[in-house]
C-alpha positions as CSV (number, residue, x, y, z in Angstrom):
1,X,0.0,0.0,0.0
2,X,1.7,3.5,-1.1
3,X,1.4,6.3,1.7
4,X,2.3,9.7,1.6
5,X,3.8,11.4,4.6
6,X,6.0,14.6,5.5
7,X,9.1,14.4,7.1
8,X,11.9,16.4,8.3
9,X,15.9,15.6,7.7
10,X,19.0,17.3,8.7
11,X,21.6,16.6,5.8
12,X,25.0,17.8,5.1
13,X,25.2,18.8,1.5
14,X,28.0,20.7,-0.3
15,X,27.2,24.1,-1.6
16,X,27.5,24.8,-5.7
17,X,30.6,27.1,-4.7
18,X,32.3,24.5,-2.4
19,X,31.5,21.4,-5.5
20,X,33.1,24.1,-7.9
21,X,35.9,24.8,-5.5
22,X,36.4,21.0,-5.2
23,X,36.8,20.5,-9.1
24,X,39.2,23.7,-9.2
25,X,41.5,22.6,-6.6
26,X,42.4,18.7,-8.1
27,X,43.3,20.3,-12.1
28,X,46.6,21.4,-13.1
29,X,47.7,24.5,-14.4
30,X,47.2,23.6,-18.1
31,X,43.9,22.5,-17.2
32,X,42.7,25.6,-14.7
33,X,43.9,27.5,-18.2
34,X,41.1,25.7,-19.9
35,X,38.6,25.8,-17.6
36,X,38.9,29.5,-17.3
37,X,38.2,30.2,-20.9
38,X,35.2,28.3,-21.1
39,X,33.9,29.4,-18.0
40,X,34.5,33.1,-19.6
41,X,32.7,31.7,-22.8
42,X,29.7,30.7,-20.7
43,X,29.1,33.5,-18.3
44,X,29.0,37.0,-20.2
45,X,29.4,38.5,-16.7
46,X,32.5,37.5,-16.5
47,X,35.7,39.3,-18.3
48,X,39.7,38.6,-18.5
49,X,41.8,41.6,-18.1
50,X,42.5,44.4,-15.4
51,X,40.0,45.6,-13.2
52,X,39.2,49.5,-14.6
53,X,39.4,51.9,-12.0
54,X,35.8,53.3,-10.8
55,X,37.0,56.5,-9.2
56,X,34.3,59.3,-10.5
57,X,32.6,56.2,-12.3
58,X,29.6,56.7,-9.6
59,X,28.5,58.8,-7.3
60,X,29.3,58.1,-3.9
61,X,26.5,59.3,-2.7
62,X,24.2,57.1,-5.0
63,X,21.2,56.1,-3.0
64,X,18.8,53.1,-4.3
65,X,15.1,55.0,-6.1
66,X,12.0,53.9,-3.9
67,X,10.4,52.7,-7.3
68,X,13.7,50.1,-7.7
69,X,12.1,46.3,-7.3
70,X,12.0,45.7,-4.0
71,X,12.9,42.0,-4.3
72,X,16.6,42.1,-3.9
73,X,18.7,44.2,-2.8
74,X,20.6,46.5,-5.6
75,X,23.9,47.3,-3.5
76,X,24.4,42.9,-2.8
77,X,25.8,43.5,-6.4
78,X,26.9,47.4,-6.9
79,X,28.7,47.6,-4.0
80,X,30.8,51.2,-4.8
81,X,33.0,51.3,-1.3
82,X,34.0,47.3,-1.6
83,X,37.7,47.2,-2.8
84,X,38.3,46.1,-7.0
85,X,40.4,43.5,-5.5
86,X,37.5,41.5,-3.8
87,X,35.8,41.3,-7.2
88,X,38.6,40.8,-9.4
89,X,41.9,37.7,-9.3
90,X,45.1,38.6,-10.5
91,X,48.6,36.6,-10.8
92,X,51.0,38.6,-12.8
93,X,54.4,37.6,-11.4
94,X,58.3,37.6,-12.8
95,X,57.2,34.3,-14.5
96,X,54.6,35.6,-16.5
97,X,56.0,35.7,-19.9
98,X,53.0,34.6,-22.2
99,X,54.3,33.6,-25.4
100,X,52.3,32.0,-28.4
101,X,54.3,28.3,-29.0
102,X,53.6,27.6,-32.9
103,X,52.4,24.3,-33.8
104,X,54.7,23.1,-36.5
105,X,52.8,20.8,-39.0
106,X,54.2,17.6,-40.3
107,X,53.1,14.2,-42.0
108,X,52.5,11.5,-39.7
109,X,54.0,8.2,-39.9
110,X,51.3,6.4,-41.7
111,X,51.7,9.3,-44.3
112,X,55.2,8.6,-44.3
113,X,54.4,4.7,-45.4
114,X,51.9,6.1,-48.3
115,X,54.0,8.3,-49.9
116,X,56.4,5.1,-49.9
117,X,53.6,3.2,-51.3
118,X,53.2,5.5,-54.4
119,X,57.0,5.0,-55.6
120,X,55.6,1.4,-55.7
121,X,54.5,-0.3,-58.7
122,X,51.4,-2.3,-58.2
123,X,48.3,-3.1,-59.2
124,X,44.8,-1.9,-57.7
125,X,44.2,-4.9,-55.8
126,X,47.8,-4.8,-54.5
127,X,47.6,-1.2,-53.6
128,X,44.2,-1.8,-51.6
129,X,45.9,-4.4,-49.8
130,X,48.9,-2.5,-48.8
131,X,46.6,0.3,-48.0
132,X,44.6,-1.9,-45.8
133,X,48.0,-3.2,-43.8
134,X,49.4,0.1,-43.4
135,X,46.5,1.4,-41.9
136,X,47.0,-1.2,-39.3
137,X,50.6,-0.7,-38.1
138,X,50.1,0.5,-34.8
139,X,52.7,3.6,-33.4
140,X,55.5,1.8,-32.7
141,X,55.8,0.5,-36.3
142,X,54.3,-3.0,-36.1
143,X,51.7,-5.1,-38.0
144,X,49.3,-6.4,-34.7
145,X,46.7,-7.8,-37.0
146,X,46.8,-11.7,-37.6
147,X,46.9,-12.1,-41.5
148,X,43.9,-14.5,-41.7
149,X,41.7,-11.4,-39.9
150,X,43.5,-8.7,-42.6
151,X,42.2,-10.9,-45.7
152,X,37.9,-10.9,-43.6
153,X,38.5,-7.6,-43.6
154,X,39.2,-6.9,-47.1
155,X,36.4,-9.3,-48.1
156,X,33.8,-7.7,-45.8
157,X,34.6,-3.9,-46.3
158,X,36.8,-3.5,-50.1
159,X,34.9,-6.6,-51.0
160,X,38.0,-7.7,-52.1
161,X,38.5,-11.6,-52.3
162,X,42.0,-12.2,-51.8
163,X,44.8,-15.3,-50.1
164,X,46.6,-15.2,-46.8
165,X,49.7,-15.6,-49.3
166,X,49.1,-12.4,-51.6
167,X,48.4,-10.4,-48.2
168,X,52.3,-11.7,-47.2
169,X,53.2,-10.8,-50.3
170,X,52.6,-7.4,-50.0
171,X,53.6,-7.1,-46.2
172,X,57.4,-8.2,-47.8
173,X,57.1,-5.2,-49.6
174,X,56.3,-2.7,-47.0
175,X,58.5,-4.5,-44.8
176,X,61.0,-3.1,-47.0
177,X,60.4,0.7,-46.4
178,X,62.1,3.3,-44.1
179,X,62.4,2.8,-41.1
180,X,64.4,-0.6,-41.1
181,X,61.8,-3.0,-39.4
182,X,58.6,-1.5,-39.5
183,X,55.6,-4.1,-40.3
184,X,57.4,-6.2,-38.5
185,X,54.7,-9.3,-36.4
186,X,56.9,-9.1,-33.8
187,X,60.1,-7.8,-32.1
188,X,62.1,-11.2,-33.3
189,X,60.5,-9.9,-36.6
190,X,61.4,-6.5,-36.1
191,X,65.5,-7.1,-35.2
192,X,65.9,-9.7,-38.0
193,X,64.1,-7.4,-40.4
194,X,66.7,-4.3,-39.2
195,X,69.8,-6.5,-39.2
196,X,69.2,-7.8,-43.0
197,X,70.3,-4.4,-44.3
198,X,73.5,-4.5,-42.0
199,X,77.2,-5.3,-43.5
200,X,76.9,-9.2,-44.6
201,X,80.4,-10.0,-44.5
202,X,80.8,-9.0,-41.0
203,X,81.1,-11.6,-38.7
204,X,79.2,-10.2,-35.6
205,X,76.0,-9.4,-38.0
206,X,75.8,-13.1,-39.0
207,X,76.1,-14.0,-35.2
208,X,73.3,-12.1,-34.6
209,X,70.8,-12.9,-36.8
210,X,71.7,-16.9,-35.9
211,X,70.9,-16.0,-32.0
212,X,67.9,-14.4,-33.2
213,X,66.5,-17.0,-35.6
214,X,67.7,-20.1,-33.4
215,X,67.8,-19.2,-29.9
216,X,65.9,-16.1,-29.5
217,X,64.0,-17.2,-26.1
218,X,67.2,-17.8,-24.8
219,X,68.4,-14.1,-25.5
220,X,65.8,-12.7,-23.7
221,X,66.2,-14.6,-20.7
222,X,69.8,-13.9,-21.0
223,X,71.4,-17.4,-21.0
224,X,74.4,-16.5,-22.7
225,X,76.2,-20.3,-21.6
226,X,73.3,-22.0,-23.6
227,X,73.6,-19.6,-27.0
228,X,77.8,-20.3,-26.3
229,X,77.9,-24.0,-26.3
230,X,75.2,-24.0,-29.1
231,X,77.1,-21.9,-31.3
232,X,80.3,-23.0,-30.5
233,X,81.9,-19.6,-29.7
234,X,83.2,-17.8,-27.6
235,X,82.7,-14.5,-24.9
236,X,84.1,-11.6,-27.2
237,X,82.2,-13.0,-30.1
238,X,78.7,-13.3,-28.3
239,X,79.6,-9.7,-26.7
240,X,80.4,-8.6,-30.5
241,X,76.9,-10.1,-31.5
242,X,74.7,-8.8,-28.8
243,X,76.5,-5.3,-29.3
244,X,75.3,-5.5,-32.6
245,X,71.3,-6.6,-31.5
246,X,71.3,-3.9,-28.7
247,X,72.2,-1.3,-31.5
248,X,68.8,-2.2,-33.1
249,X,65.6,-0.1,-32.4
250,X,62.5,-2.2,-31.0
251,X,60.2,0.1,-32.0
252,X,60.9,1.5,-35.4
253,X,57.7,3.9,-35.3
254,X,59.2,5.6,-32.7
255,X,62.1,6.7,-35.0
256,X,59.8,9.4,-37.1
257,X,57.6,10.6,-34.1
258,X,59.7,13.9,-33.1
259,X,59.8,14.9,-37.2
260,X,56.4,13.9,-37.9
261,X,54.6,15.1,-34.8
262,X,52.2,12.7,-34.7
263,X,51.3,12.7,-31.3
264,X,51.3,15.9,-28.6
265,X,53.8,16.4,-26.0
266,X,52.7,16.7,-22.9
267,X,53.9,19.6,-21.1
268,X,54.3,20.2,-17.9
269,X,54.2,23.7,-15.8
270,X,55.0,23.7,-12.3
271,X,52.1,24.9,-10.3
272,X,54.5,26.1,-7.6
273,X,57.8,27.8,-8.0
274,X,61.0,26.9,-5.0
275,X,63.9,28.8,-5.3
276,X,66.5,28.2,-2.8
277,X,68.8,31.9,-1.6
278,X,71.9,30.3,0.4
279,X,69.4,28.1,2.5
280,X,66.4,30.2,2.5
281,X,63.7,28.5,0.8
282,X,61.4,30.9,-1.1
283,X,58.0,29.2,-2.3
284,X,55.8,31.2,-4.8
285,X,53.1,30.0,-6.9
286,X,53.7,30.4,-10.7
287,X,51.8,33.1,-12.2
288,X,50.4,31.5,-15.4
289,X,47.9,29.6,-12.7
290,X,45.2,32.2,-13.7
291,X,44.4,35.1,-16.4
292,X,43.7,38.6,-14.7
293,X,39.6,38.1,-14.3
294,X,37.0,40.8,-13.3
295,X,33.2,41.1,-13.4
296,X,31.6,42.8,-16.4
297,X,30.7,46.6,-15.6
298,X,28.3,46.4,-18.7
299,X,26.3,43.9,-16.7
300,X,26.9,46.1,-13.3
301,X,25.5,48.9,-15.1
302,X,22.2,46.8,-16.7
303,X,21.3,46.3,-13.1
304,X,21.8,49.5,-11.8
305,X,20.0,51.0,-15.0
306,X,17.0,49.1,-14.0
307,X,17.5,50.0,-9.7
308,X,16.7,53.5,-11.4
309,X,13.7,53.1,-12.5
310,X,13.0,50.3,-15.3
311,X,9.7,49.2,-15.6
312,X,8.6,46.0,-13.7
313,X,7.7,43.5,-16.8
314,X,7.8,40.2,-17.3
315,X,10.4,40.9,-19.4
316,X,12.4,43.2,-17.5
317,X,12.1,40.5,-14.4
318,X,13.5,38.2,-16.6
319,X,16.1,39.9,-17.8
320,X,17.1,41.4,-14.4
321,X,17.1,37.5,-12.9
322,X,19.5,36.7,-15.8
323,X,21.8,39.0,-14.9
324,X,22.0,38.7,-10.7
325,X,22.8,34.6,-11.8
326,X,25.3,36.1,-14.1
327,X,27.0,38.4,-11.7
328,X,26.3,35.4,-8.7
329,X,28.6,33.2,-10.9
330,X,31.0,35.5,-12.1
331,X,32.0,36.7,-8.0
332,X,31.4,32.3,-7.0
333,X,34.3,31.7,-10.0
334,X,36.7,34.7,-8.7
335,X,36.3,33.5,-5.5
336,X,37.0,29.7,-5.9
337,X,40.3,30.9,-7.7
338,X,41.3,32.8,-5.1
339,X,40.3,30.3,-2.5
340,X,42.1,27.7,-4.7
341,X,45.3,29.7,-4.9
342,X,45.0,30.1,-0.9
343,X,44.7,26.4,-0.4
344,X,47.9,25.4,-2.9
345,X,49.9,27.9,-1.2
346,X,48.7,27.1,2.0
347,X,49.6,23.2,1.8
348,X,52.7,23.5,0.2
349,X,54.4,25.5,2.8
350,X,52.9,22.3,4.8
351,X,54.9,20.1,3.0
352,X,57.7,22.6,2.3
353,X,58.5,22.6,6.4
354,X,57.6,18.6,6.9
355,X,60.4,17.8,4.4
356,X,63.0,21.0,4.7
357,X,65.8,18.6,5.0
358,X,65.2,17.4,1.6
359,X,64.3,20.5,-0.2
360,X,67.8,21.6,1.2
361,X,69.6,19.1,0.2
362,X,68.1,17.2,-2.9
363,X,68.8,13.9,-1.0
364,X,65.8,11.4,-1.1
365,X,67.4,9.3,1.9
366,X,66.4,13.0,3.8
367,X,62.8,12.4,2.7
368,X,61.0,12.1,5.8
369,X,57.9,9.1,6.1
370,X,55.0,11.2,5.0
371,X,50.9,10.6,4.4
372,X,47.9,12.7,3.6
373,X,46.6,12.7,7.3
374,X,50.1,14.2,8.3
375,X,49.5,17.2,6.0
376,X,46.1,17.2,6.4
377,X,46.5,17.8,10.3
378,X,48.9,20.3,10.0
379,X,46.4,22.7,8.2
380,X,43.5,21.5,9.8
381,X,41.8,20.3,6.4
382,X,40.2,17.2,5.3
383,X,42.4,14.4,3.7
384,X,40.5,14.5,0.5
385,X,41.1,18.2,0.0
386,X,44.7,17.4,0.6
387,X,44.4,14.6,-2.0
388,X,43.1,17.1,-4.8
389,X,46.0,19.1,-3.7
390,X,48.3,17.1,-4.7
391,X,47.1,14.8,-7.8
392,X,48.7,16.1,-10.6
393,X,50.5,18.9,-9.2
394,X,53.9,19.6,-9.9
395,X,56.8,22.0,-8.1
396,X,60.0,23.4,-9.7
397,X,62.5,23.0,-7.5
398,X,66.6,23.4,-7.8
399,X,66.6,19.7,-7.7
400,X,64.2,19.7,-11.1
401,X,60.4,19.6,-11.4
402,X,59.0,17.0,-9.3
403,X,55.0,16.0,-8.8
404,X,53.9,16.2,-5.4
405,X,53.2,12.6,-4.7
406,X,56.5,12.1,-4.6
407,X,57.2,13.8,-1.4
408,X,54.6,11.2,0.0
409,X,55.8,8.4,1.0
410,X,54.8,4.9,3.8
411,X,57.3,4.3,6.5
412,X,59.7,1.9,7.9
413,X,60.8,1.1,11.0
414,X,64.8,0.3,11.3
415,X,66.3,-2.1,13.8
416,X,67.0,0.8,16.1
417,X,63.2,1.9,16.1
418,X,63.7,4.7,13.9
419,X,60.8,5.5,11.3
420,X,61.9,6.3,7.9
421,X,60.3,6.6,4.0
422,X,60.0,3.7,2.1
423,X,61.6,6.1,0.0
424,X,65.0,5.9,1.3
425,X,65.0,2.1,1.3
426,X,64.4,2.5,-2.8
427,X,67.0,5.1,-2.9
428,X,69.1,2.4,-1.1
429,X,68.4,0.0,-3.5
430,X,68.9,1.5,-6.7
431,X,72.4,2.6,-5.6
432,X,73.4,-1.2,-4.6
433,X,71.9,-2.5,-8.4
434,X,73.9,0.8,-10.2
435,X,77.3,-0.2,-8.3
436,X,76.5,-4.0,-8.6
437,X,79.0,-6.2,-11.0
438,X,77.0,-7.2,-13.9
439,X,78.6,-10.4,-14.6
440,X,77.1,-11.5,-11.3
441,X,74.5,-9.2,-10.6
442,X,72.6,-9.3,-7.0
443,X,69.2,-11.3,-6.1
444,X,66.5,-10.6,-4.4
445,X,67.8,-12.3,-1.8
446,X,71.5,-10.5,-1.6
447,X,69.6,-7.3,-1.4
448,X,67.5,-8.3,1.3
449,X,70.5,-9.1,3.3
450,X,72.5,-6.2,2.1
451,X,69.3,-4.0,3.2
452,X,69.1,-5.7,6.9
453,X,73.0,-5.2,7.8
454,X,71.9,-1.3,7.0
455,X,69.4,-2.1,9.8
456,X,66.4,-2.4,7.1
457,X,64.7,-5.6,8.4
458,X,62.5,-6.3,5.0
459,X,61.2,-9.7,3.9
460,X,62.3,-10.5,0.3
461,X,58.8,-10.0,-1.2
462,X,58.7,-6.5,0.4
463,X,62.5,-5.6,-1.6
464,X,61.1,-7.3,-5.2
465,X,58.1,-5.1,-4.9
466,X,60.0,-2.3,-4.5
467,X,62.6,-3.2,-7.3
468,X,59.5,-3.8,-9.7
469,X,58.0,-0.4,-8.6
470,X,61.6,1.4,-9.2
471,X,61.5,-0.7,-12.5
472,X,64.9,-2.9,-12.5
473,X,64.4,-6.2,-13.9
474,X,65.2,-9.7,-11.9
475,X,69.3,-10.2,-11.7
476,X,68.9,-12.8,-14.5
477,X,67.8,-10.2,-16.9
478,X,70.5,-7.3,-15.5
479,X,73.1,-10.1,-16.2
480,X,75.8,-8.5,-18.9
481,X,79.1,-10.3,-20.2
């Protein structure tokens, strides 16, 4: 049976200016740069540049007509004695030197294989097959597509009824275009195809292309006894030969992406600016983080036009509520910006005085154990806000531009009882595997034991995780002759 009743509910709900807050405070620079202009694009109310100055603009002495509409109040929103500043955001700085970056055009690297194509002599059914196959070569240069799928294809979209051997056929020939390897099935593929235009006569070449056509699992897993005894030779030779492999490129597409521009760099801008003056640390947030924003005085002076005396329509109602939601959101935006610069600043320095020993030094063993909840209790805000803080955040610092996760960090407790960051174990541990001896490189298991006579007690489990996380392969695969 369905009843009707009333009832009555306390709830906690975030205001639209704290969810728009929220969103502004977790986006990057480049991002808050976006956001911006279509938030300008949206509200009319809202304008980029300098606040004018409204010295003379208005009468100080302006008093609200007794005929104005009585439903709000006029001066909520023409508030003459409140300072520009409070309605306006600005962050010129020493760093703000806007310069347009050109976009340089170029052919991307499937245009580079069809130009090849069309030095080719072939015939139409040819061409639409090659076509076909070069439109599947991924990025890196290879040909992911099993042949059998490449010949449904043809049949169901060119309606083109063709053999698995004519599509090889044709694969040969683009196999034989710039760069060395590319539609190559796989990275055996890809090597063989790349050392085939090599010197024959040379000795090391020939090696090479035997490891790789007869004993190519065993390369990769680096058991360089088993490709010896099998090829009856000896330690300068199989150096010679793998010198020769690891001059190879395993990703031939790779080769053409910086000339061709065929996909966007991603660049990043610090959001906060260190600069360290004989060991005083001087933190500043970098100016590009917002344009120079002010509300519109052509909408200010459409409401106080109609505080004079407009007539109370419909229409003039209608208009007048557009333009208070219009100014409302224009002065919620400003604010938010403001209040999102506030809160970056204001948790950096956070983090800026938890790790001081590190920002003065540059030395990650100095990097002090350090969560959300100790930042977050430091300036008294929740962890989550804290979290939007610092996801994809960066800081320029003399030490290069870092993000700020990195500063954050689990932590360990030593043999003496002293806490430290997991980050100084990993620091540790790459040093040991850079001065390690490559003939016989260390386990797991040497590492844990070099680890606990530092006073690190750390199962094995604990040191491979970190190893894959700092990503150095397994001592078999760091093994070199």
């Amino acid at each position: 049976m369905l009843k009707q009743t009333l009832s009555q509910k306390l709830l906690q709900k975030l205001s639209p200016q704290q969810i728009q807050l929220m969103k502004l405070l977790q986006v990057p620079t480049m991002e808050l740069e976006q956001r911006i202009k279509e938030e300008i694009e949206e509200n009319p109310a809202l304008e980029e540049g300098k606040e004018e100055s409204s010295e003379d603009e208005y009468e100080d002495d302006y008093e609200e007509p007794a005929e104005a509409n009585e439903e709000f109040d006029i001066n909520d929103y023409l508030d003459d004695d409140l300072p520009q500043y409070k309605t306006s955001v600005t962050n010129s700085g020493k760093d703000q030197d806007e310069k347009a970056v050109p976009i340089s055009g170029g052919k991307s690297f499937h245009d580079i294989l069809e130009n090849q194509l069309m030095l080719r002599r072939l015939t139409d059914s040819e061409k639409l097959i090659a076509e076909n196959l070069i439109g599947n070569i991924d990025d890196d240069g290879y040909l992911r597509r099993e042949i059998e799928a490449i010949v449904d294809d043809l049949a169901f979209t060119a309606n083109l009824e063709t053999t698995e051997e004519a599509v090889e056929d044709v694969l040969f020939i683009i196999q034989d275009f710039e760069p060395a390897g590319v539609g190559a099935r796989d990275l055996r593929e890809c090597l063989l195809l790349q050392l085939e235009r090599r010197h024959h006569g040379d000795i090391s070449v020939y090696t090479a292309k035997k490891i790789l056509e007869k004993s190519f699992e065993e390369f990769t897993k680096k058991h360089y006894e088993k490709i010896k005894a099998k090829f009856e030779i000896d330690d300068e030779n199989l150096k010679d030969a793998i010198a020769e492999i690891v001059r190879l490129n395993p990703k031939p597409g790779n080769s053409l992406k910086e000339s061709t521009n065929s996909k966007n760099i991603q660049q990043i801008i610090p959001d906060f600016i260190l600069t360290d003056d004989e060991g005083e640390l001087s933190l500043s947030l970098n100016g590009r983080n917002a344009p120079q924003l002010k509300v519109s005085r052509t909408y200010e002076n459409m409401l106080r036009s109609h505080s004079e005396g407009a007539k109370s329509t419909k229409s003039d109602k209608e208009a007048v509520q557009f333009v208070r939601q219009k100014l409302d959101s224009a002065k919620w935006f400003i604010d938010a910006i403001q209040q999102r610069q506030q809160t970056l600043l204001f948790t950096m320095k956070a983090i800026l005085e938890y790790q001081k020993a590190y920002f003065l030094t540059g030395d990650d063993t100095n990097l002090r154990p350090m969560i959300l909840k100790d930042i977050a209790d430091i300036v008294e805000m929740d962890i989550s806000t804290i979290s939007r803080v610092a996801n994809s955040k960066y800081i320029s610092t003399p030490y290069g531009i870092m993000s700020l996760k990195y500063f954050f960090s689990e932590s360990l407790t030593t043999s003496s009882g002293e806490e430290v960051s997991t980050r100084e174990v990993k620091k540790i541990l790459s040093d040991a595997v850079d001065a390690e001896l490559k003939k016989k490189p260390l386990t797991d298991q040497k590492l844990t034991d070099l680890l606990k006579e530092k006073g690190y007690n750390i199962a094995r489990r604990t040191v491979a995780k970190y190893r894959e996380q700092l990503d150095i392969p397994v001592a078999r695969l760091r093994k070199e002759l």
